[in-house]
NULUMGU-666565 format. One record per residue (C-alpha): residue number from 1; residue in one letter; x, y, z. Coordinates in nm, 2 decimals. Example, Ala and Ser with C-alpha at 12.3 -4.5 7.8 and 13.67 -1.06 7.14 Angstrom:
<timars>
<timar><seq>1</seq><type>a</type><px>1.23</px><py>-0.45</py><pz>0.78</pz></timar>
<timar><seq>2</seq><type>s</type><px>1.37</px><py>-0.11</py><pz>0.71</pz></timar>
</timars>
This chain:
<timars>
<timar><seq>1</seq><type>x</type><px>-0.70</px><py>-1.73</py><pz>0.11</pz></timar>
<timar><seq>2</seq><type>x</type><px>-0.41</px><py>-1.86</py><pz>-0.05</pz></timar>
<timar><seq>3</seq><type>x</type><px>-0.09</px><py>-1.67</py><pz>-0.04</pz></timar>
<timar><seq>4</seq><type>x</type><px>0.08</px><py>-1.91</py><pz>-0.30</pz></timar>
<timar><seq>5</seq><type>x</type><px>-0.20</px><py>-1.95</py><pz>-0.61</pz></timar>
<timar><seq>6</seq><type>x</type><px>0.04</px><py>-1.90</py><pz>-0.89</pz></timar>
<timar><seq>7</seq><type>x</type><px>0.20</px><py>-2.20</py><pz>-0.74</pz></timar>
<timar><seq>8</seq><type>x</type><px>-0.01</px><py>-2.41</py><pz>-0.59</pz></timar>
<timar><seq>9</seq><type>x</type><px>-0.41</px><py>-2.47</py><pz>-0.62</pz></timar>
<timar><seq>10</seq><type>x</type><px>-0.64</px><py>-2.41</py><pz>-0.33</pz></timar>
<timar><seq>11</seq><type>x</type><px>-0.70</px><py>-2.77</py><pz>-0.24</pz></timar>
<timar><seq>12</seq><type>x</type><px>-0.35</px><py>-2.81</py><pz>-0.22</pz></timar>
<timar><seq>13</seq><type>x</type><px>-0.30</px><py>-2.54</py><pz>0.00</pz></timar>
<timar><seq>14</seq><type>x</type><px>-0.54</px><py>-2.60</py><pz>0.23</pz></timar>
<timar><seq>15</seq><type>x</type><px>-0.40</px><py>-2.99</py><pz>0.28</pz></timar>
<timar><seq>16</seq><type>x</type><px>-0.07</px><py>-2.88</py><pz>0.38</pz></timar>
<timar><seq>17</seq><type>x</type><px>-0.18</px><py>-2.61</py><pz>0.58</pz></timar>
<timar><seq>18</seq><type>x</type><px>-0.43</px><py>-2.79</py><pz>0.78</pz></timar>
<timar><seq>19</seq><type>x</type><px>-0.12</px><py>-3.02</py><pz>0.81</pz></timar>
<timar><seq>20</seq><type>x</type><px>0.06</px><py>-2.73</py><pz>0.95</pz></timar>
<timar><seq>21</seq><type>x</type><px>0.33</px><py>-2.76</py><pz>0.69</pz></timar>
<timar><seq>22</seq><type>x</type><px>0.39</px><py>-2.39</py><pz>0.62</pz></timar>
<timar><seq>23</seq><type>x</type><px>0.57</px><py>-2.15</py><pz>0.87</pz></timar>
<timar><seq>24</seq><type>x</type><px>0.35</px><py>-1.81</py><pz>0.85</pz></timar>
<timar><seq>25</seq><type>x</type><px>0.64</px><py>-1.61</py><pz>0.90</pz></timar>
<timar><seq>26</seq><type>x</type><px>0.75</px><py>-1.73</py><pz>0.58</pz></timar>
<timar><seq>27</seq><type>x</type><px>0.46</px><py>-1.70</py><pz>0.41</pz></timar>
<timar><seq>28</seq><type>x</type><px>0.41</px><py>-1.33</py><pz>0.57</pz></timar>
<timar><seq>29</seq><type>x</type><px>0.76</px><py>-1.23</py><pz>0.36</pz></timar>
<timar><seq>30</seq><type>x</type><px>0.63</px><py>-1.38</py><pz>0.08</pz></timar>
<timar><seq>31</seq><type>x</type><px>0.34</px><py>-1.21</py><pz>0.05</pz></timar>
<timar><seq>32</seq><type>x</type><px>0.55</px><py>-0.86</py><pz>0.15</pz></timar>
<timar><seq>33</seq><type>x</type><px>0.82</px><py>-0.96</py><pz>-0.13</pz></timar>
<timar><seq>34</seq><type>x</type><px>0.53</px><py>-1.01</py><pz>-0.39</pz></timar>
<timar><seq>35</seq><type>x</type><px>0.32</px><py>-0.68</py><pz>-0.25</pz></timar>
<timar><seq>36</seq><type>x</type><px>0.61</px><py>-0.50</py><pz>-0.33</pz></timar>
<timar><seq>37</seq><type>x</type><px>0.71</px><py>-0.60</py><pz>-0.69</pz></timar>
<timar><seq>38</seq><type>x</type><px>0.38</px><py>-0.50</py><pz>-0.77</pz></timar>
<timar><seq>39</seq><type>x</type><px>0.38</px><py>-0.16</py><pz>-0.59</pz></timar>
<timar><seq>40</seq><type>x</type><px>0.74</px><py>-0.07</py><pz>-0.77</pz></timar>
<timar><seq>41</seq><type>x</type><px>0.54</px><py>-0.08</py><pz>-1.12</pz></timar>
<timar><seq>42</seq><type>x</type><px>0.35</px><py>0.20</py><pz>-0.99</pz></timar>
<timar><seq>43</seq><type>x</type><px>0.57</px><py>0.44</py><pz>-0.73</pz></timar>
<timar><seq>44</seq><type>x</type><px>0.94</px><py>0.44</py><pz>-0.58</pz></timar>
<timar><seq>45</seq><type>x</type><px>1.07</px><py>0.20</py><pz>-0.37</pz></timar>
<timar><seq>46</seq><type>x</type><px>1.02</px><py>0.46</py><pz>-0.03</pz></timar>
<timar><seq>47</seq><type>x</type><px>0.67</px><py>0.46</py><pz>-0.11</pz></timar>
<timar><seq>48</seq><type>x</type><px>0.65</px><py>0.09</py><pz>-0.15</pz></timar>
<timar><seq>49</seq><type>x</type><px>0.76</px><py>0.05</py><pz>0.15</pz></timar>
<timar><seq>50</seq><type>x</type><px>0.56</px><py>0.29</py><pz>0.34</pz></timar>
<timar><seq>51</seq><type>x</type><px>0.26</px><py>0.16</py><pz>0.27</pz></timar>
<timar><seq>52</seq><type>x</type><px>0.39</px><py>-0.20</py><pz>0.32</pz></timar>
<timar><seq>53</seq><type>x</type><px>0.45</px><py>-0.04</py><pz>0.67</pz></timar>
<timar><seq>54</seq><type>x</type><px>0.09</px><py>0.10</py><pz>0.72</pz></timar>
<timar><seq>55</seq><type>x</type><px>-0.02</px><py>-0.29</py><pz>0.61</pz></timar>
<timar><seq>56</seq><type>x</type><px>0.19</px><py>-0.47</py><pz>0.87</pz></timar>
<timar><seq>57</seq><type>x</type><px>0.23</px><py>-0.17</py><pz>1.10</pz></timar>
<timar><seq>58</seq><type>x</type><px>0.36</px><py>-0.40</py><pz>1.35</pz></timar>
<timar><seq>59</seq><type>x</type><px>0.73</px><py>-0.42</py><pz>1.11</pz></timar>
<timar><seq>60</seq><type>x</type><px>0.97</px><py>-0.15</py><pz>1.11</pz></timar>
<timar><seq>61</seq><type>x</type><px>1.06</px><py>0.02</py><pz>0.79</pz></timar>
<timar><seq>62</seq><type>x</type><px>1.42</px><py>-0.14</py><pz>0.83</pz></timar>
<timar><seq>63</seq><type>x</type><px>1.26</px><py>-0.45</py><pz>0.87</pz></timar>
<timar><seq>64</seq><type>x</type><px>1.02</px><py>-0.46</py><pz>0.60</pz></timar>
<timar><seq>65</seq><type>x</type><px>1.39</px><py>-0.38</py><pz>0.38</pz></timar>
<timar><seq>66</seq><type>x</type><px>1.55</px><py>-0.63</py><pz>0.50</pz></timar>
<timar><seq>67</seq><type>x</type><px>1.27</px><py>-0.87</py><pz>0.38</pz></timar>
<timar><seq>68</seq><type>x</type><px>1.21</px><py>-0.76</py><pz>0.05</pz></timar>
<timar><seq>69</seq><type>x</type><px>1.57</px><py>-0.71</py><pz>-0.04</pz></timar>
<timar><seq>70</seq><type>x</type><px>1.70</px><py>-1.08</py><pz>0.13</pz></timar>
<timar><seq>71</seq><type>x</type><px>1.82</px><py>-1.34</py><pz>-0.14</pz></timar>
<timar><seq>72</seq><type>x</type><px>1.61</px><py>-1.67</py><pz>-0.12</pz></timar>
<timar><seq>73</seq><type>x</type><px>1.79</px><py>-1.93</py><pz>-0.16</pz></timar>
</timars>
């Protein structure tokens, strides 16, 4: 699957990841960061969260916060 499709074809993807070229951490908090725009159309921000927890039970609340609120620069 790839986490980045509105940027970057499949093929593409696939290259540079077989190429180990992407840190999955980084990815992870994309895909959290993205998940959670799309949540806040629908419910508050505590319930975004939430079930971002019961997705990636293994983050803490204040953790999964601190991702989706951090400025990329």
């Amino acid at each position: 699957m790839n986490p980045l499709s509105e940027l970057i074809d499949d093929e593409t993807f696939a290259m540079l990841q077989s190429h180990g070229l992407f840190y999955e951490k980084a990815l992870r908090d994309y895909q959290i960061r993205k998940t959670y725009r799309e949540m806040r159309k629908q419910m508050p921000s505590v319930d975004a969260i939430e079930h971002l927890q019961q997705a990636y039970p293994y983050l803490q609340f204040d953790t999964i916060r601190k991702i989706i609120y951090a400025k990329i620069s």
